[in-house]
C-alpha positions, -999 to 999 in steps of 0.1 A, spaced: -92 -216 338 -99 -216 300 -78 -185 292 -46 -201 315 -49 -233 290 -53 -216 258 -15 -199 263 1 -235 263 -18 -245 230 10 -228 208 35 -246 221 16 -280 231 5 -277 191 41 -273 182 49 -305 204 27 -325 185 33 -315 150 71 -327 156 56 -361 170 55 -386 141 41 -414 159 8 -393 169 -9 -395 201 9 -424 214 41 -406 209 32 -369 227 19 -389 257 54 -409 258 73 -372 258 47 -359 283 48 -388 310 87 -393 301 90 -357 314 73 -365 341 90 -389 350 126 -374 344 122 -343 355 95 -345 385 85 -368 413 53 -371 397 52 -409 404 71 -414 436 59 -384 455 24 -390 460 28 -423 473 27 -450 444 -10 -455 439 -19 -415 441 1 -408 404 -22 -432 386 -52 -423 409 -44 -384 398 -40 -391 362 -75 -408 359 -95 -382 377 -78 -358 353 -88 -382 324 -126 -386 332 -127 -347 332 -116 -340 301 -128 -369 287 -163 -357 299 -155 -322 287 -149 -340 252 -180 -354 253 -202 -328 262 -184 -306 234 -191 -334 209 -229 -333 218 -234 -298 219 -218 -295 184 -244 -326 170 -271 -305 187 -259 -274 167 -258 -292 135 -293 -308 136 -306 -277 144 -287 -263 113 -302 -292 93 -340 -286 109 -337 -246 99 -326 -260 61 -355 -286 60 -379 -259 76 -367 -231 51 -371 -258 21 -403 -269 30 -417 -232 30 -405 -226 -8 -420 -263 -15 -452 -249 4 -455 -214 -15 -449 -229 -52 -477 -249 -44 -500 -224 -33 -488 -205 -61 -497 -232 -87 -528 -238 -74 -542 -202 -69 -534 -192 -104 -561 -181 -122 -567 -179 -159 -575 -142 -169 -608 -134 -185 -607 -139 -224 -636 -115 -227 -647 -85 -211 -681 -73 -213 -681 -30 -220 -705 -5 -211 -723 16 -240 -700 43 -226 -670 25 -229 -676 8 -258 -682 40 -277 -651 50 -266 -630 23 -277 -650 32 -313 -636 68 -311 -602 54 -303 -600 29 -327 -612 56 -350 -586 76 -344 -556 52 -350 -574 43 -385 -564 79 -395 -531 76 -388 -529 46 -416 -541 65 -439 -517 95 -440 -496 100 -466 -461 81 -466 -447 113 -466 -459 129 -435 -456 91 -421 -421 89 -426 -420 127 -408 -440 115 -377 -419 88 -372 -389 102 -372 -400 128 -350 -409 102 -325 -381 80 -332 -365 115 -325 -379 118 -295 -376 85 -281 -337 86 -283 -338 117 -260 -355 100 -233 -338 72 -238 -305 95 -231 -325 112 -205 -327 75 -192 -295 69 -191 -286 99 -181 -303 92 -146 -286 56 -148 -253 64 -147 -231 50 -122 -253 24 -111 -244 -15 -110 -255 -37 -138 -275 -66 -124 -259 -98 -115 -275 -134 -129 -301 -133 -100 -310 -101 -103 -288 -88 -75 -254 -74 -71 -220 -90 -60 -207 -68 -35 -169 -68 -16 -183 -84 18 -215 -101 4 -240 -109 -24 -275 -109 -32 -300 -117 -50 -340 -115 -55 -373 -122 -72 -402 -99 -70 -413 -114 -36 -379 -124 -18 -346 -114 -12 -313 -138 -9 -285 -124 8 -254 -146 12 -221 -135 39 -196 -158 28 -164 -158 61 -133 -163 54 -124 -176 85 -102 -214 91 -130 -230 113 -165 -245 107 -188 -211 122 -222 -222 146 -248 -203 155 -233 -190 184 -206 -174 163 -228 -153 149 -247 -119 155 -277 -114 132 -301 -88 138 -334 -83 115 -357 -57 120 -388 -43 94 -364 -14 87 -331 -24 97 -301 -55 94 -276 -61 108 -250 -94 108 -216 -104 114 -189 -125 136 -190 -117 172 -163 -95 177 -160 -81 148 -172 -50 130 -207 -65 113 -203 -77 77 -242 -53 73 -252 -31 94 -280 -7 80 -317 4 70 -334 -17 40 -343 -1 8 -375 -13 17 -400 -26 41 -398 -64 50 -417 -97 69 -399 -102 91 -419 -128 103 -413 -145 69 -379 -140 70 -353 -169 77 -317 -183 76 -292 -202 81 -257 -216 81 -244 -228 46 -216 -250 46 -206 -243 77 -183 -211 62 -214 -187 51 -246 -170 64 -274 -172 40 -309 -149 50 -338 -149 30 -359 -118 34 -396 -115 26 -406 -81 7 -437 -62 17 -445 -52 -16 -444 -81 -42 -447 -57 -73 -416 -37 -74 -375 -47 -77 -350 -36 -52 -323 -11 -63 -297 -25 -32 -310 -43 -2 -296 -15 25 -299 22 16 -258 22 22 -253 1 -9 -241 10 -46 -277 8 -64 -284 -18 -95 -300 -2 -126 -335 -20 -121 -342 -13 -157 -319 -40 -167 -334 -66 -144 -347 -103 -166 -380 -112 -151 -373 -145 -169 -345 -152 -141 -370 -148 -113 -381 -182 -102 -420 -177 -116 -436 -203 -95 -416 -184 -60 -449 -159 -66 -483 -163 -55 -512 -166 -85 -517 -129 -88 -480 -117 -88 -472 -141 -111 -501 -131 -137 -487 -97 -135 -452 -108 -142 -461 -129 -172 -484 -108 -187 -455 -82 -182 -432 -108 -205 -461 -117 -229 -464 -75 -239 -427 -69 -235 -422 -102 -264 -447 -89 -283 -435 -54 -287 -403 -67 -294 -420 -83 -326 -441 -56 -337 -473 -74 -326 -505 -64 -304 -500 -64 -263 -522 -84 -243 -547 -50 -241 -545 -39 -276 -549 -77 -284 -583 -74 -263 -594 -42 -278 -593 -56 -313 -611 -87 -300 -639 -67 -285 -643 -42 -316 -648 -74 -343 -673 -88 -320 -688 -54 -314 -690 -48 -354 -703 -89 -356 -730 -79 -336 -741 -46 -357 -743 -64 -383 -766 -91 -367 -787 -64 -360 -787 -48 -394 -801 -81 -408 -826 -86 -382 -840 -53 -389 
């Protein structure tokens, strides 16, 4: 029945789009037909036209209806997953703010280790005190030697994507993005009507995606780079034209290359911790990550990282407390 009304919409469409005065004028061609060309209204006995036309009117009127409904229903359901999906990121950045933990200051060392932090300390005293001749020689031979892993670096870099601003890539059918615990992947269609969930065909597995339009080819179709939760992992419809999943990693610590194995990788050595959203991560994640910006800032200045900072600390408190004991004795 629906396939042997959808053939007249072409032409019913066409009918309308030349009819100025709207509705009210499309109904006066359509029952001025009738009544011109058929015996719509004097062959079923007077009475039986308009009896005809209403039943014809209650059903699609209640076919109109029910549509209407069905596509409210679809939208609050749209608006529930967004709420639901919000309120989990509002949940997490809470837990994540209260777990965090300040790192010891102070780390109490065995004899053992303690006299080996002496030796090592020791050891990169000497290294001040060489002459600025064989300095100057040393470092250049590392310098030296830094520039060719650095080529060797980029050697094994080449071809790769530079990251996008979320750490991500903008591919031809999609784009993504991530932190160090979740991944953002967005399907925009291009299509000329409002998509619902129906419409859809998304498939997630620990190992394997795959999404699209029904009856089409799938926009991803393929094996992660990674292993996923796919309990934790969500989406929805965004503005009724687009697909957005978030997907939870497994491992917290490490940056994707490309979300399916299929995809053009990202050089992860050009990915900005700063741009991942900090408070996304639970308390010990994010210690990692910013003592991971503290040491990478600090090298950049030629200053101490978080552990040599420590070592230093540990050593003058080490020789305080030799000398306390010198006195005493």
């Amino acid at each position: 029945m629906s396939s042997d009304a959808d053939k007249f919409d072409g032409m019913l469409l066409a009918m309308a789009q030349q009819c100025e005065g709207g509705v009210q004028e499309l109904l006066d061609v359509i029952f001025g037909f009738l009544a011109r060309k058929t015996d719509f209204y004097t062959g079923s006995g007077g009475s039986g036209a308009e009896a005809l036309m209403m039943e014809k009117f209650k059903k699609y009127e209640s076919m109109a209806r029910e549509k209407e409904d069905q596509v409210k229903e679809e939208r609050q359901a749209e608006e529930r997953k967004r709420k639901e999906l919000l309120a989990k990121k509002k949940a997490k950045e809470e837990q994540a703010r209260v777990s965090v933990k300040e790192e010891p200051k102070i780390k109490e060392l065995t004899d053992e280790e303690a006299e080996e932090l002496q030796k090592q300390i020791h050891e990169e005293s000497k290294i001040t005190t060489q002459p600025a001749e064989e300095v100057e020689e040393n470092g250049k031979a590392a310098e030296d030697n830094k520039t060719s892993e650095d080529e060797e670096e980029d050697e094994k870099d080449k071809g790769k994507l530079k990251p996008n601003v979320g750490n991500g890539a903008d591919l031809e059918n999609y784009s993504w993005t991530q932190t160090l615990g979740e991944i953002e992947l967005n399907i925009p269609f291009n299509i000329s009507f409002p998509i619902k969930s129906k419409d859809l065909i998304v498939e997630i597995h620990k190992k394997h995606i795959k999404a699209g339009l029904k009856g089409h080819p799938p926009v991803i179709d393929g094996d992660f780079e990674k292993d996923i939760k796919v309990e934790e992992t969500t989406w929805i419809i965004q503005d009724r034209k687009s697909l957005l999943i978030s997907i939870e990693k497994v491992n917290k610590m490490e940056w994707w290359s490309r979300v399916v194995k299929t995809d053009p990788e990202i050089n992860t050595k050009k990915v900005q911790p700063e741009n991942s959203k900090l408070s996304d991560l639970d308390g010990e994640t994010r210690s990692v990550v910013e003592k991971m910006m503290y040491d990478q800032r600090q090298k950049e200045m030629g200053l101490p990282t978080s552990d040599e900072q420590k070592k230093q600390d540990v050593l003058k408190k080490s020789v305080t407390l030799s000398t306390r004991d010198l006195h005493t004795h």
